[in-house]
N, C-alpha and C positions, 0 to 999 in steps of 0.2 A: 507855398514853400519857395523857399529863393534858391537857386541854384548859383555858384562860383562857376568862372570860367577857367580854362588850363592853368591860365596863370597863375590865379589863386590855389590852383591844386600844388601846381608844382613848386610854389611858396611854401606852402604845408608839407609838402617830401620834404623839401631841402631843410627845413625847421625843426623835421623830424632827425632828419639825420647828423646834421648837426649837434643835436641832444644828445645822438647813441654815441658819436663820435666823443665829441666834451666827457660827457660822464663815462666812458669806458670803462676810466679806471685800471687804465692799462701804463706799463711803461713806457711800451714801444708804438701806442696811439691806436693799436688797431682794436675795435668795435670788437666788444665780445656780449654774447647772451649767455644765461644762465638759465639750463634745464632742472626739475626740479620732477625725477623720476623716481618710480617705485624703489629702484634699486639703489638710486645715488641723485645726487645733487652736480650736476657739472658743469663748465665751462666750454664754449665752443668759437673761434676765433672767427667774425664773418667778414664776407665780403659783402656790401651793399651793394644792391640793383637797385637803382631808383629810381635812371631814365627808360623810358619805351625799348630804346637801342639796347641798353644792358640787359634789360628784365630779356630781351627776346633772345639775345644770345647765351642768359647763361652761363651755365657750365660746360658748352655744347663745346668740343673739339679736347676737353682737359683728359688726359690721360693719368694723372696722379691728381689728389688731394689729402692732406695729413688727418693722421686717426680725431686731432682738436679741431678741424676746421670747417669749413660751410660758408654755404652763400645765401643773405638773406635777403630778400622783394619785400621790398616797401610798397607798396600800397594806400591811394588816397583816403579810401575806402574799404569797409565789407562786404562782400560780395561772393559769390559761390565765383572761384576759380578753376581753371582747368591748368593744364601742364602736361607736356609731352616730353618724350625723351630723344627728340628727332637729333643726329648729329652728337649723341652726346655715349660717351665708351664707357663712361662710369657707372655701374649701378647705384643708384641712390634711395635714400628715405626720403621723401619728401611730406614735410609736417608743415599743416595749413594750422593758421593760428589768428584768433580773432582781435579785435579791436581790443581786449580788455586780459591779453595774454595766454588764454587758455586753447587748448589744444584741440582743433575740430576735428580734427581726421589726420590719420598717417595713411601715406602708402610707401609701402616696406618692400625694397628690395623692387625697385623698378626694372625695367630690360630695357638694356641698352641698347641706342636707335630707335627705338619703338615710335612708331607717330600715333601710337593711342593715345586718347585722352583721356588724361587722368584728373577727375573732380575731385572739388574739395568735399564735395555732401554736408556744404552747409557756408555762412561767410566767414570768408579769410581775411583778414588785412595783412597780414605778415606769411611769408612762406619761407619756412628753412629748408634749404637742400642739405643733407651731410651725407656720408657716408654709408652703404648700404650697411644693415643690422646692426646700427647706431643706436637706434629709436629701442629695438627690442633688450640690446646690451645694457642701456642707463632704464630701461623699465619706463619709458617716454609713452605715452598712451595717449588717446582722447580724454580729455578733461586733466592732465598735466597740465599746470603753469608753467608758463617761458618769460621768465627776466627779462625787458629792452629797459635796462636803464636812464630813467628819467623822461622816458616815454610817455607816460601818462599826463605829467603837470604841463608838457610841451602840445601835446595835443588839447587837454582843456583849453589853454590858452587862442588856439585857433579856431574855434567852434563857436 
């Protein structure tokens, strides 16, 4: 098997991102996913984490985030994730989500500061933070589909 080096990974983030960016489909430019929950179908405005530096800081130090919005980690790969709440005042959902959109695991209603580690129980390539009892409110579950618009024909292309 061949292995890429950083550079090539981090080719492939920005390619990706790129994608969610372009196809948004938004007025105001900014990335939005699309949940697709027992209860509803909805919209959630993100923020990308794409480098090392952002993924590790997160949401840590936010004191407010709006009911539509969230941060989403890119990821090169799937892989079982972990996630802590070190530094960070907001309780959160945090929904790990694989290469091909679907929902691997929620943890609901995290505790703020916590340095436990929170696994994903299975791989993640995508991780949405939003809001805590988010996930529970839109009926967001394991095996929910999540929307990254135009995600899919951007990644065939680099593989």
């Amino acid at each position: 098997m061949r292995h890429f080096g950083a550079g090539f990974r981090r080719l492939a983030v920005a390619l990706v991102a790129a994608a969610l960016l372009a196809s948004a489909g938004c007025d105001d430019g900014t990335p939005r996913v699309v949940l697709h929950g027992d209860k509803d179908t909805t919209r959630v405005r993100v923020e990308l984490a794409l480098t090392a530096p952002d993924q590790a800081r997160g949401l840590m130090w936010r004191n407010h985030m709006d009911a539509d919005a969230g941060m989403l980690f890119v990821f090169g790969h799937a892989r079982e994730r972990t996630f802590w709440m070190k530094n960070t005042p907001l309780p959160l959902d945090i929904i790990y989500i694989d290469g091909d959109g679907n929902v691997v695991s929620i943890a609901e209603h995290t505790t703020p500061y916590s340095t436990a580690s929170i696994p994903s129980h299975g791989g993640a390539k995508y991780v949405l933070e939003v809001n805590a009892g988010f996930a529970r409110d839109h009926g967001v579950r394991a095996g929910s589909k999540i929307e990254l618009p135009e995600l899919a024909a951007t990644e065939a292309g680099t593989k």
